[in-house]
VMD Tcl script that draws the C-alpha trace (Angstrom):
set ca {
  {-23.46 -16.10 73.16}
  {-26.80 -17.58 74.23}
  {-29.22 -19.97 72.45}
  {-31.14 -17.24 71.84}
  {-29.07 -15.36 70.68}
  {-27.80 -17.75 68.29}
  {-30.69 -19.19 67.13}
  {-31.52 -15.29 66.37}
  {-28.42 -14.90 64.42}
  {-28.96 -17.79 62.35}
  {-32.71 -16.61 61.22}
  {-31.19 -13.08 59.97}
  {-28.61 -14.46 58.37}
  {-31.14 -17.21 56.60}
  {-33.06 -14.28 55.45}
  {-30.05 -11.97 54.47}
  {-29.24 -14.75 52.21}
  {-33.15 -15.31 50.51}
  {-33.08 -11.61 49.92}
  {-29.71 -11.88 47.87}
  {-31.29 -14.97 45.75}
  {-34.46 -12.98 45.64}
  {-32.35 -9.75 43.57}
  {-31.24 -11.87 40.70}
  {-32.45 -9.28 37.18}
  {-33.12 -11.29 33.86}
  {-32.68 -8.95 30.68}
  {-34.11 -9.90 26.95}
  {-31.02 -9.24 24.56}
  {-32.29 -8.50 20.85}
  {-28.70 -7.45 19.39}
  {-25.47 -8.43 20.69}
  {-22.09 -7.35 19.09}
  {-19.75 -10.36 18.03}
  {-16.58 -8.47 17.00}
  {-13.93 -11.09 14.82}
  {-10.68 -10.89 13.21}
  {-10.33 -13.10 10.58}
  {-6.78 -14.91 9.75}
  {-5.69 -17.47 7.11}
  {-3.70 -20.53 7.91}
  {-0.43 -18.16 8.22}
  {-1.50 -15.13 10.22}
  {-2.67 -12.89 7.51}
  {-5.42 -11.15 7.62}
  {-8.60 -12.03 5.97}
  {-10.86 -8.86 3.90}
  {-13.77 -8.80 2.00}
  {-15.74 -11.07 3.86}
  {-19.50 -10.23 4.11}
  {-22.17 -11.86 6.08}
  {-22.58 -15.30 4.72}
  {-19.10 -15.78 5.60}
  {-20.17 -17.03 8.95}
  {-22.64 -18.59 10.94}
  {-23.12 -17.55 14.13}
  {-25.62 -20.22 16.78}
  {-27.40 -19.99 19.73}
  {-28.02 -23.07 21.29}
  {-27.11 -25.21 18.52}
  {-29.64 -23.04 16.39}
  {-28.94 -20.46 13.89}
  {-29.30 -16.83 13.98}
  {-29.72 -13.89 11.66}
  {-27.02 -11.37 11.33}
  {-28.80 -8.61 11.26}
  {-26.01 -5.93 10.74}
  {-22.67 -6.66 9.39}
  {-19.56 -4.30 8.72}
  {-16.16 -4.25 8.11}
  {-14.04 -1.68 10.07}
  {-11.20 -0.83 7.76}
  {-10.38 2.74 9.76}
  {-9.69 1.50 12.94}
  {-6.55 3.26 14.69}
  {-4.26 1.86 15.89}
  {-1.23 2.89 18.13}
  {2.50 2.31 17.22}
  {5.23 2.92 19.69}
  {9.03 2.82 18.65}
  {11.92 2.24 20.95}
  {15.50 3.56 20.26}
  {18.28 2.18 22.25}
  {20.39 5.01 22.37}
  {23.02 3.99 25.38}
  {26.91 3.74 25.00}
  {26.43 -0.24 24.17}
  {24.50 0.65 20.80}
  {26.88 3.29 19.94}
  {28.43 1.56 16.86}
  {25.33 -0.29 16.14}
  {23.69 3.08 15.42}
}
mol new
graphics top color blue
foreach p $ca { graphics top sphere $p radius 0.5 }
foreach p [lrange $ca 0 end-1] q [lrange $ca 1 end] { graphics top cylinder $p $q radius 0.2 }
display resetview
């Protein structure tokens, strides 16, 4: 490859590169979700908590909660498993 060539090469790739820094897309977030399940000190599960139950900061700064629920219906999926081979015969 020549100088030319080269020196060609490197000046599309140098712009490739400043059009790819160029494309970066800022977004103003006025709600995010923060999604938390609460447990004790031994693994149970925490209700009836409400909104000044927690603090939640930005930046070392407080925020407003501005909607708060508690999702008590959520399903959930339970599989069971029955060994039913010649080894758990008796067991069964």
């Amino acid at each position: 490859m020549g100088r030319e060539s080269r020196s060609f090469v490197l000046i599309i790739s140098v712009l490739a590169l400043s059009a790819v820094a160029a494309a970066q897309i800022r977004v103003d977030v006025r709600l995010v979700n923060v999604i938390a399940t609460v447990t004790d000190d031994h693994g149970r599960y925490v209700s009836n908590l409400n909104a000044g139950d927690f603090l939640v900061e930005e930046d070392g700064k407080p925020q407003k909660i501005a909607h708060f629920s508690q999702d008590r219906g959520i399903p959930v999926n339970v599989g069971i498993v029955l060994d039913t081979s010649s080894s758990m015969e008796r067991k069964l």
